[in-house]
C-alpha positions in Angstrom: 211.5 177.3 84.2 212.4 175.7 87.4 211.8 176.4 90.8 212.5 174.8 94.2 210.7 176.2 97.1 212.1 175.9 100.9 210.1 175.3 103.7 212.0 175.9 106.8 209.7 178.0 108.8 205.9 176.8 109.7 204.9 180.2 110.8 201.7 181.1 112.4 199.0 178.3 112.2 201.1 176.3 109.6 200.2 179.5 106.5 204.1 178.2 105.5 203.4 175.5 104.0 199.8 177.1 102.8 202.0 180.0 101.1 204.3 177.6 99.0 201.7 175.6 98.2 199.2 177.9 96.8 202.4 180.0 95.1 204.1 176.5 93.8 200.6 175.6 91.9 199.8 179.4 90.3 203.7 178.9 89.1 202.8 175.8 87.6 199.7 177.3 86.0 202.1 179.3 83.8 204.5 176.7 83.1 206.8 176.6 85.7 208.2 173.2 87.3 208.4 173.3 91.0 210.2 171.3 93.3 209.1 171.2 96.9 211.9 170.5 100.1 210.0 171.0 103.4 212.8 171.3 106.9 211.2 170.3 110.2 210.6 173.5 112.1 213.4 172.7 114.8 216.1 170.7 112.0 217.7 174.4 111.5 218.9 176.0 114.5 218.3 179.4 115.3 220.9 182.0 116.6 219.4 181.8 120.0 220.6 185.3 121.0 218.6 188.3 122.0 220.5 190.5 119.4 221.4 189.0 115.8 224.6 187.9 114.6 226.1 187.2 111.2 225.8 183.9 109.9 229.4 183.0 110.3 229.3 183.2 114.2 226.2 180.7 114.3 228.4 178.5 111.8 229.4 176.0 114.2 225.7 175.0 115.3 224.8 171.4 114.1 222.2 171.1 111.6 219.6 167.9 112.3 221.4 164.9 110.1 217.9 164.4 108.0 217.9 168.4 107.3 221.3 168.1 106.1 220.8 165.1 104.2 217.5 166.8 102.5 219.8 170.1 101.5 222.4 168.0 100.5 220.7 167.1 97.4 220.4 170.3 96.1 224.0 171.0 96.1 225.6 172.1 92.7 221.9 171.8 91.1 220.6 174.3 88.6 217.3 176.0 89.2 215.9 179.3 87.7 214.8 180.1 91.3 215.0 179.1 94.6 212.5 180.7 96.7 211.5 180.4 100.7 209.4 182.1 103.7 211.1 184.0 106.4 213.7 181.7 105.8 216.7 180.7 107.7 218.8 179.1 104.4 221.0 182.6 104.4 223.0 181.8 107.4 224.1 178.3 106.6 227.7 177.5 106.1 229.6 174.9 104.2 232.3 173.3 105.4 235.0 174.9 103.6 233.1 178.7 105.0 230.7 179.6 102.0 227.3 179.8 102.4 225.0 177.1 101.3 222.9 178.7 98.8 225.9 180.0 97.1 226.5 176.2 96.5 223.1 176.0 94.2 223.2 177.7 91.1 219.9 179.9 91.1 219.1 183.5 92.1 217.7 183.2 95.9 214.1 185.1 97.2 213.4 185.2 100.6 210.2 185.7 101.4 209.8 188.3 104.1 206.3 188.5 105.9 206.6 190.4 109.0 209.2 193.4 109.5 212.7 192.9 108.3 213.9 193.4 111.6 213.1 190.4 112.7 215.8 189.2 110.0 218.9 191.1 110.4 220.7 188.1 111.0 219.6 186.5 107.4 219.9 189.8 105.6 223.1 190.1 107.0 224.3 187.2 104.9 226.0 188.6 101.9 224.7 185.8 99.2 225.8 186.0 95.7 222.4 186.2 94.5 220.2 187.4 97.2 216.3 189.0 96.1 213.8 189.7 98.7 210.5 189.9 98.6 208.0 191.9 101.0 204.6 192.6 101.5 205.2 196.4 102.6 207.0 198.7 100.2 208.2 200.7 103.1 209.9 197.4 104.2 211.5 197.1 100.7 212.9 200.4 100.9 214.3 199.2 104.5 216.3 196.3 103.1 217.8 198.1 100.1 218.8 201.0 102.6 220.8 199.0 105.1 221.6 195.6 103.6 223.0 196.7 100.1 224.4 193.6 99.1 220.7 192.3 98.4 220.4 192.6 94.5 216.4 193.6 94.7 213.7 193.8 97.5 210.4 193.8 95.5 206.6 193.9 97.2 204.7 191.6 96.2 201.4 191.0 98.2 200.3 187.7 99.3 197.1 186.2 97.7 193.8 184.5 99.4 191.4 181.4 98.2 187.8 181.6 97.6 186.6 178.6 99.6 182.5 178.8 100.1 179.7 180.8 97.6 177.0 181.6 99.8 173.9 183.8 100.5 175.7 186.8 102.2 172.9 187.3 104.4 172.9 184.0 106.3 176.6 184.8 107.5 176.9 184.5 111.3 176.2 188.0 112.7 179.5 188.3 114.4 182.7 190.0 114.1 185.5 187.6 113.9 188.5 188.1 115.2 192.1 185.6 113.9 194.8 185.6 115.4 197.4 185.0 118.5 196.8 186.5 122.0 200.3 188.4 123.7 199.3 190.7 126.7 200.9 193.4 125.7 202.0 194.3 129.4 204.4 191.3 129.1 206.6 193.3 126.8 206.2 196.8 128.6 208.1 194.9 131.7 210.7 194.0 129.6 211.6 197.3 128.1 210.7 198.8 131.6 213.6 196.3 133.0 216.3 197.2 130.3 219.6 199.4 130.5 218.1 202.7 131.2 219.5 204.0 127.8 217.7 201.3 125.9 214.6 201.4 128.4 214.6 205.0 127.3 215.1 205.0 123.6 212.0 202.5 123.3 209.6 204.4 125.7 210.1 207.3 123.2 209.5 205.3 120.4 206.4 204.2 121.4 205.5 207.5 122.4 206.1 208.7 118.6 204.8 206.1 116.4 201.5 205.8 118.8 201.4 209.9 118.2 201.3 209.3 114.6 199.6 206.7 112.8 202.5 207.0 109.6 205.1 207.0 111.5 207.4 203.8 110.6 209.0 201.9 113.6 212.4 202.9 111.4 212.0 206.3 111.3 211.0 206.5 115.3 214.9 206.8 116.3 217.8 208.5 114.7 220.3 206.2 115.5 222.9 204.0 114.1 223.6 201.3 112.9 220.0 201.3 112.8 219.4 197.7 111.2 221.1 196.6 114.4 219.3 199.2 117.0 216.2 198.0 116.0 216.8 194.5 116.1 217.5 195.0 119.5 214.8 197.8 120.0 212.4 194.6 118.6 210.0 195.0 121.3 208.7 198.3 120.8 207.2 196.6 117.4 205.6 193.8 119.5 204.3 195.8 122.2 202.7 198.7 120.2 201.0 195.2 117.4 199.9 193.7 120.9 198.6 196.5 122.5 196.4 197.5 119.2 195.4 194.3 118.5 193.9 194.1 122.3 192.6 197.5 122.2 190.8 197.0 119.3 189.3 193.7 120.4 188.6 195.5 124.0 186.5 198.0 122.4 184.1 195.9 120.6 183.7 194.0 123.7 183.4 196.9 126.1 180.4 198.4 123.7 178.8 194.9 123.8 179.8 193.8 120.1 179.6 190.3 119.2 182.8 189.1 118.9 184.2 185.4 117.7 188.2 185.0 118.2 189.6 182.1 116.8 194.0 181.7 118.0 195.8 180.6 120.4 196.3 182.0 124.1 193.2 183.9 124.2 192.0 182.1 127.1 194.3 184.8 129.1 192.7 187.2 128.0 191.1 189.5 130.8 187.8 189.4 129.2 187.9 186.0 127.6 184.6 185.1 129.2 182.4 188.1 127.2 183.9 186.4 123.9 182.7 183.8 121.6 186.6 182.0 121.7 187.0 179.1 119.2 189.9 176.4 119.3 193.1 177.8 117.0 193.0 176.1 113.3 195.4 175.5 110.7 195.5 178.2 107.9 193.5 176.5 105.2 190.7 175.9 108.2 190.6 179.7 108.7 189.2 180.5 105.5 185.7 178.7 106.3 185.6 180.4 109.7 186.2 184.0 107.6 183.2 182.5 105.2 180.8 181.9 107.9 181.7 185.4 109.2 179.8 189.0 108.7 182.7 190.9 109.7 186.8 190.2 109.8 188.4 192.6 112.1 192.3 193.2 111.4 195.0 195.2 113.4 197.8 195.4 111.5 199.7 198.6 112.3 202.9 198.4 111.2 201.4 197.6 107.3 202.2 201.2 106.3 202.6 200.5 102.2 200.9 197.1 102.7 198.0 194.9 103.6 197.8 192.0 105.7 196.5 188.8 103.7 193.6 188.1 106.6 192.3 191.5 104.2 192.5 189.3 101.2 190.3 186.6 102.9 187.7 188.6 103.6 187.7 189.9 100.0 187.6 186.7 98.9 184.9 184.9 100.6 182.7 187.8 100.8 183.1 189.1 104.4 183.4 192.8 105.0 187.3 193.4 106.6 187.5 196.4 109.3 190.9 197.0 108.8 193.3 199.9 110.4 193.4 203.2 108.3 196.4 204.7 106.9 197.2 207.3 104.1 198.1 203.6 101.6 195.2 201.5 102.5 192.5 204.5 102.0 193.7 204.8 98.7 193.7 201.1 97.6 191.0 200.3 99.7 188.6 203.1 99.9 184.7 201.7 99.1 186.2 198.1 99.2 187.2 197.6 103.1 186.0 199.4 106.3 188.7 201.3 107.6 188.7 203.1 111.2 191.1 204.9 113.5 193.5 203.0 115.8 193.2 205.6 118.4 189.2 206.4 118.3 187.2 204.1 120.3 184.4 206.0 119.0 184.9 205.6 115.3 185.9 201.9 116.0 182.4 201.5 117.2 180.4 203.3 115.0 181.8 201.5 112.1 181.2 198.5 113.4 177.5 199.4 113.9 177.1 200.4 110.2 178.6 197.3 109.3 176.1 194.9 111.1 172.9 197.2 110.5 173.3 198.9 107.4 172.3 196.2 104.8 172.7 198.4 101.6 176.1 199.8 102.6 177.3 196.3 103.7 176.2 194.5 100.4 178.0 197.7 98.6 181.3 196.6 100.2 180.8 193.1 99.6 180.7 193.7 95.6 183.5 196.1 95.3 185.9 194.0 97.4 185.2 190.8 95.6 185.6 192.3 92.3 188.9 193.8 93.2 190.0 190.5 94.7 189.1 188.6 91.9 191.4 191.3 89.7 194.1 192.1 91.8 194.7 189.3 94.5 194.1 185.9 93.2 197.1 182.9 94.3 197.2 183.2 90.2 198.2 186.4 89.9 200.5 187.1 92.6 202.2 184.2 90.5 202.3 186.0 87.8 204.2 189.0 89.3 206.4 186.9 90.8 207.6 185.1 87.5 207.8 188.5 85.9 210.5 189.0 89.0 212.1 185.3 87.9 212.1 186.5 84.5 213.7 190.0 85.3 217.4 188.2 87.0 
């Protein structure tokens, strides 16, 4: 079997390359030969407009001569698969009007980590042979309701690495924290400054999905076209991740926690100067920080039928994750993660407390979730699931 995996998007602290990397060698593992083409970040043009379009009105924007000469290559080849990250392939056109990847023979998977609304311009692109894949099932389900032409959307969860085996108890008797600073007050003044239907329709929105912890970002308006709406609508799902993610970090702070943040932009932060803040590292580099940690706090609210792969690393490399409860995570995670309640500052803290004091309990958590990881959510056996997907078109 032969693959060729994209890289045209770096995504957050470089994890694109990480992802195809890790996913290219557990392919290889069971037999597969893969072919690697990585795009400079900036070679591929993006649409450059605050609401998506179809590929064929982006059509005229000049590729970088080096990317084109690098996809050139693959033109009129035969693979088994082609397979990329968040990927902006869809919406690239030929001269004579089709689409690029129709020009290679081989079913396409587009990797989609984050919310498919972030892609309606690439799921828009009605491929021949177009598969997606998803972390969240609830984001599957999105993509096969509104963009129909897409053969398959398919979760598959990402994997982690086990990089250090060490005596749990000399881990650094923090809580660690990964990930990118946004105030989230930035993005209220935008919607506050929109069309006053618009500026309305997201202020409802928010008020819904922060009344109830289910609630989807989808299912938060009755609109259509709603692939489109939300598109537009994106910064209800940025605001509501940033204000979490800052709320949850403001908590531990405010109840004196010790608290390590490693990512960029933290330094304007409000309380930046009660934190333990680190320099931002490449992907691979995170791992030893989540090693060294006791605790790995996560906010990931819009993860309704899925996990974020920061839970994986903890699971891994033996550091208790404090992850964001929902009706799917307390059922796969129950005994192996520490889940707590987005909206209760007191539950926040109290299971942070148990974490760093309660030896027995911790240790407890630190068994279950490396046994589940090394059965469920090794790089080797998401590449098994995904061949089973190659195997299936």
């Amino acid at each position: 079997m032969k693959v060729l995996i994209f890289i045209t998007r770096q995504l957050c602290y470089n994890s694109g390359r990480y992802f195809a990397q890790k996913i290219g060698k557990a392919l290889q593992q069971y037999g597969c030969e893969c072919e690697y083409c990585e795009i400079p970040e900036y070679a591929i043009p993006a649409a450059g407009t605050e609401i998506a379009q179809p590929a064929s009105l982006n059509s005229n924007k000049k590729i970088d001569q080096s990317a084109e000469e690098l996809l050139d290559q693959y033109i009129n080849k035969k693979y088994d698969a082609v397979l990329d990250f968040n990927s902006k392939l869809p919406r690239l056109i030929m001269d004579d009007d089709s689409y690029y990847l129709d020009n290679i023979d081989a079913p396409f998977y587009n990797f989609i980590l984050d919310h498919p609304l972030y892609h309606h311009t690439t799921l828009s692109c009605k491929l021949n042979n177009y598969h997606v894949f998803s972390i969240d099932d609830n984001h599957c389900k999105y993509v096969r309701k509104y963009y129909p032409w897409i053969k398959d959307a398919s979760q598959i969860n990402l994997g982690a690495e086990q990089v250090a085996e060490g005596d749990i108890l000399k881990k650094e008797n923090n809580i660690l924290f990964m990930g990118t600073y946004r105030n989230p007050d930035v993005y209220m003044q935008s919607i506050l400054q929109s069309k006053d239907e618009d500026k309305c329709d997201m202020l409802s929105m928010i008020d819904i999905i922060t009344g109830n912890n289910e609630i989807t970002i989808e299912n938060s308006i009755n609109k259509e076209p709603k692939s489109l709406i939300l598109n537009k609508y994106y910064l209800v799902e940025m605001y509501i991740r940033n204000f979490y993610r800052k709320k949850l970090v403001d908590t531990l702070v405010d109840n004196k926690f010790p608290v390590k943040i490693v990512g960029e932009w933290w330094d304007k932060y409000d309380k930046y100067d009660r934190i333990n803040l680190q320099k931002p590292v490449a992907f691979e580099q995170s791992l030893d920080m989540i090693a060294k940690s006791r605790i790995l706090a996560d906010s990931s609210p819009f993860f309704k039928m899925g996990v974020h792969d920061r839970v994986y690393a903890g699971m891994a490399n033996n550091t208790v994750v404090m992850t964001d409860s929902n009706k799917y995570r307390e059922n796969i995670l129950n005994g192996i993660a520490q889940m707590y309640h987005l909206n209760d500052i007191d539950d926040i803290c109290m299971k942070a407390d148990k974490l760093l004091n309660d030896r027995a309990y911790y240790e407890n958590l630190v068994y279950n979730a490396h046994k589940e990881y090394e059965y469920n959510y090794t790089w080797n056996k998401v590449g098994e699931r995904i061949i089973k997907h190659f195997l299936c078109e």
